[in-house]
N, C-alpha and C positions, 0 to 999 in steps of 0.2 A: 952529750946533751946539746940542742940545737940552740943557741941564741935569739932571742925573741925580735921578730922581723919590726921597725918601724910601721908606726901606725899607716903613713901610707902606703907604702907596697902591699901592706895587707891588705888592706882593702882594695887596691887596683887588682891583687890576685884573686877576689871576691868578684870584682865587676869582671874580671875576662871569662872568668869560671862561669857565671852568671849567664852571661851572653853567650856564648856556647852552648850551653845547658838549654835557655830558651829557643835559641833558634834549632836545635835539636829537637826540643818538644814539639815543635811548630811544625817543622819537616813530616817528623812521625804523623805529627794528627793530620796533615794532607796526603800522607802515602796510606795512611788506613784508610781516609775518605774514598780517594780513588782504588783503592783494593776492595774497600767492601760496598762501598756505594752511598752517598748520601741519605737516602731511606731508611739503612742498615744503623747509619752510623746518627742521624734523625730521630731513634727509635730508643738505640741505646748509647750512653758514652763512652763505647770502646777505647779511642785515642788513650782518654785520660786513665781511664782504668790499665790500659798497657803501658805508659811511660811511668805511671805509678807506681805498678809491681817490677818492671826494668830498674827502674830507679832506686825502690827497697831491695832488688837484687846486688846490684852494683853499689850498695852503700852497703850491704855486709858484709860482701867484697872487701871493700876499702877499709873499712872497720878492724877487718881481721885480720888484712893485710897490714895494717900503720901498727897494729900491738905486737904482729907475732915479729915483725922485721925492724920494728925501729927505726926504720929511716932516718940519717942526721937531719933530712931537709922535713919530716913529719909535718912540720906544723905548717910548713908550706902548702905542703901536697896537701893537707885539709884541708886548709882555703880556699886553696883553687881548685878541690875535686869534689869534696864532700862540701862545702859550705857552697862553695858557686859553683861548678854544673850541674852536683845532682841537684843542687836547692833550687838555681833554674827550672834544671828537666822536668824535676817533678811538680804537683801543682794541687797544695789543699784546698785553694780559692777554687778552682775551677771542679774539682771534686764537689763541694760546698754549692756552688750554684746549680751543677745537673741533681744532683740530688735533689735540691729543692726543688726544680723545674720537673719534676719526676713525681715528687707529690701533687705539688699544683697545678700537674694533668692529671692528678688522680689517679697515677698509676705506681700505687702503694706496692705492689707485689715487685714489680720492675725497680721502685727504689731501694727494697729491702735488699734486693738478690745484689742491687751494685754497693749498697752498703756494706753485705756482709764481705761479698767477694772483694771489693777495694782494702778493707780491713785484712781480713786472711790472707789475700795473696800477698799486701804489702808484706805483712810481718813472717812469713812464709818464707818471701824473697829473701829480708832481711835475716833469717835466719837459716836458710841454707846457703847465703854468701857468706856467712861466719862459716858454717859448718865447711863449705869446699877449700877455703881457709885452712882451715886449722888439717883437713883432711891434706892437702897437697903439700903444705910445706913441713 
């Protein structure tokens, strides 16, 4: 069993996690931009909808990965993978505001489709990165 890290490395293992995670997200949402086009991505919020479902993919990944292996260092690698990058990468707030910005163009149909789809594919992700888990090791 792993000895519990002092309060601050944890947290500095949070802030680097963190910071990577976001500039990661940032990167992505300007290589969609330019891959699908500003009107495309104006229209709907792709970006966040794909570092979302990456990021529920990669976290049941990691998920499945810290129970089935145990890691000595576990509670590290959470901090720094699951609590700060993916908690960076991925992003409820910005979810939370195209959504609304989606209604309040009155384009109810468009926010349903990203609502459900943000939902489903998160927990989707999230559960076939348990599943490739548990499948490969």
């Amino acid at each position: 069993m792993s000895t519990p890290l002092p309060q601050i490395w944890a947290s500095l293992m949070v802030a680097l996690g963190g910071g990577i995670g976001a500039l990661a997200r940032y990167q992505l949402g300007r290589a969609m931009t330019w891959w699908l086009g500003p009107p495309a991505v104006g229209l709907f919020p792709f970006p966040t909808l794909a570092v979302n479902t990456i990021g529920s993919l990669l976290m049941g990944l990691l998920a499945g990965w810290l129970v089935k292996s145990s890691p000595e260092n576990s509670e590290q690698l959470r901090l720094l993978l699951g609590v700060g990058l993916l908690g960076g990468f991925t992003t409820f707030s910005a979810f939370s505001l195209e959504l609304a910005l989606l209604i309040e163009r009155q384009q109810v149909g468009l926010a349903a489709i990203y609502l459900m789809l943000s939902v489903g594919l998160g927990v989707t992700g999230f559960v076939f990165g348990l599943f490739l888990t548990r499948l490969l090791a």
